[in-house]
C-alpha positions as CSV (number, residue, x, y, z in Angstrom):
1,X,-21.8,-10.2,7.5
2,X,-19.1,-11.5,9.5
3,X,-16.7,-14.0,8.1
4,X,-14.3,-16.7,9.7
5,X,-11.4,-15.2,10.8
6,X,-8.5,-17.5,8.7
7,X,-6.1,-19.4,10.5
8,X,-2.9,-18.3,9.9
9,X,0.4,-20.5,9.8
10,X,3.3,-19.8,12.1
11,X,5.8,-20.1,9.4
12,X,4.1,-17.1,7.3
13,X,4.8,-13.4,7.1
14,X,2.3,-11.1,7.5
15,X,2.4,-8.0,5.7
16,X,2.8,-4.3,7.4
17,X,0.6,-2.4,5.1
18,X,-2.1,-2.7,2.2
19,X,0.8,-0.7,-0.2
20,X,3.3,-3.7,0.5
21,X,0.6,-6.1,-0.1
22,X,-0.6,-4.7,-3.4
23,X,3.3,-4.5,-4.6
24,X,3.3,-8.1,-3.1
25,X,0.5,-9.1,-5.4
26,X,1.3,-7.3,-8.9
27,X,5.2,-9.0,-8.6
28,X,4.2,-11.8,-7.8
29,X,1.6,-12.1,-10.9
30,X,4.3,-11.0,-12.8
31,X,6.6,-13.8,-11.6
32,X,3.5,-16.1,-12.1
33,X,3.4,-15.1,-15.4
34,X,6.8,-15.4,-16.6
35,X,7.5,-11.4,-17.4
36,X,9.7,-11.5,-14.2
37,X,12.3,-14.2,-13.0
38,X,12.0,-15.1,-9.5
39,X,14.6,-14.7,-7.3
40,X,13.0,-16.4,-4.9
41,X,14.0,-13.9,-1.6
42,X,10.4,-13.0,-1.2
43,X,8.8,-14.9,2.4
44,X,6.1,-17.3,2.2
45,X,2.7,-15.0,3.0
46,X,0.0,-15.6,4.8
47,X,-2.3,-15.7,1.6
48,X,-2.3,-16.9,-1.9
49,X,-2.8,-14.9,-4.9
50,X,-6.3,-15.9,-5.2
51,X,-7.2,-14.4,-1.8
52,X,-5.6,-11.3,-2.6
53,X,-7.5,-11.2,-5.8
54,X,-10.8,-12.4,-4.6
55,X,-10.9,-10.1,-1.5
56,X,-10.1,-7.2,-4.3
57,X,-13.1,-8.2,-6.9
58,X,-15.4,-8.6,-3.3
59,X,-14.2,-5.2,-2.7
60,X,-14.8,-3.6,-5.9
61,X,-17.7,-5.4,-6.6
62,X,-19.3,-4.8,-3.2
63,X,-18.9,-0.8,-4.7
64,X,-16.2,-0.1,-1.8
65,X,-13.8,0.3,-4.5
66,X,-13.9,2.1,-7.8
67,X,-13.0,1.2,-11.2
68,X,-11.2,4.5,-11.4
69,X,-9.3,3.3,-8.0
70,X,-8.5,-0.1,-9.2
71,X,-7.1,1.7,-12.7
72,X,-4.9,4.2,-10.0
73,X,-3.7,0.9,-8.1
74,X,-2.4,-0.8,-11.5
75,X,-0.6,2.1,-13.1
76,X,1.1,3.1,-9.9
77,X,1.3,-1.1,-9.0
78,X,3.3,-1.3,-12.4
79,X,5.2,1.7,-11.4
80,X,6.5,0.0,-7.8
81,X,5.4,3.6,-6.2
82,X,2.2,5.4,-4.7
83,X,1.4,8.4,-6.4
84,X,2.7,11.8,-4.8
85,X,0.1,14.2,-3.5
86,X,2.4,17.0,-3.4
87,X,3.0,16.4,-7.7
88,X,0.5,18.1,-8.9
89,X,-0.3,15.7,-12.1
90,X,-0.5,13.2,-9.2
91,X,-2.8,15.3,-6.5
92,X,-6.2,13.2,-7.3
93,X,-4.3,9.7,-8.3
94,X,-2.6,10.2,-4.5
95,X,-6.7,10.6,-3.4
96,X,-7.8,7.9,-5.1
97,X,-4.6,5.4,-3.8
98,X,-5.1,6.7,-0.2
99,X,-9.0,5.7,-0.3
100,X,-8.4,2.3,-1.7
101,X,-5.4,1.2,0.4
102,X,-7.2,2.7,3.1
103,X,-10.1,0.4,2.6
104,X,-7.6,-2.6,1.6
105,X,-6.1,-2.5,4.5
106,X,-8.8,-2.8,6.5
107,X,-10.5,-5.6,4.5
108,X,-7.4,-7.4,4.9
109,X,-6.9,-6.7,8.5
110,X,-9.9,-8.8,9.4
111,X,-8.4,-11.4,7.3
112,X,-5.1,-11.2,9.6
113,X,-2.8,-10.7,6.7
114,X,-1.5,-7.4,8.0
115,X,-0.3,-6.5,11.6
């Protein structure tokens, strides 16, 4: 199933990796819900919310990501880190965040929101 390619704005940052666009999205929820004040030095992004958040259920509901990968990408999102392979209390949460940014990344590749 192939589907259109977006066209992207000049005046929009893409993002370098799936990690910075998942801390991208959690923040900026957070702002959009009033828990965090915006400070308003993030750049405008290639995407909305609702695209990250749609392409994210597609994902997960597709079965390309887990629920126990989607609970790993919220408690480290909250965190503002990726889990550490080399901790051992971390080892399979570090499996489990490599897999889904992995397949993040390249879901949102062929959107063009990362380089």
């Amino acid at each position: 199933m192939n589907e259109p390619q977006q066209i992207i704005a000049s005046n929009t940052e893409k993002f370098h990796t799936a990690e910075q666009m998942w801390f991208w999205f959690l923040y900026s929820k957070s702002v959009r819900t009033g828990f965090i004040q915006n400070h308003n030095n993030s750049a405008k992004r290639v995407c909305e919310l609702l695209d990250v958040e749609t392409l994210i259920t597609k994902l997960y509901l597709s079965g390309q990501l887990t629920e126990e990968q989607l609970a790993v990408m919220k408690k480290f999102g909250d965190k503002r880190r990726a889990p550490h392979q080399y901790i051992w209390a971390e080892n399979h949460a570090a499996y489990l965040w490599h897999g889904a940014m992995n397949t993040l990344e390249n879901a949102a590749r062929k959107k063009g929101w990362i380089d």
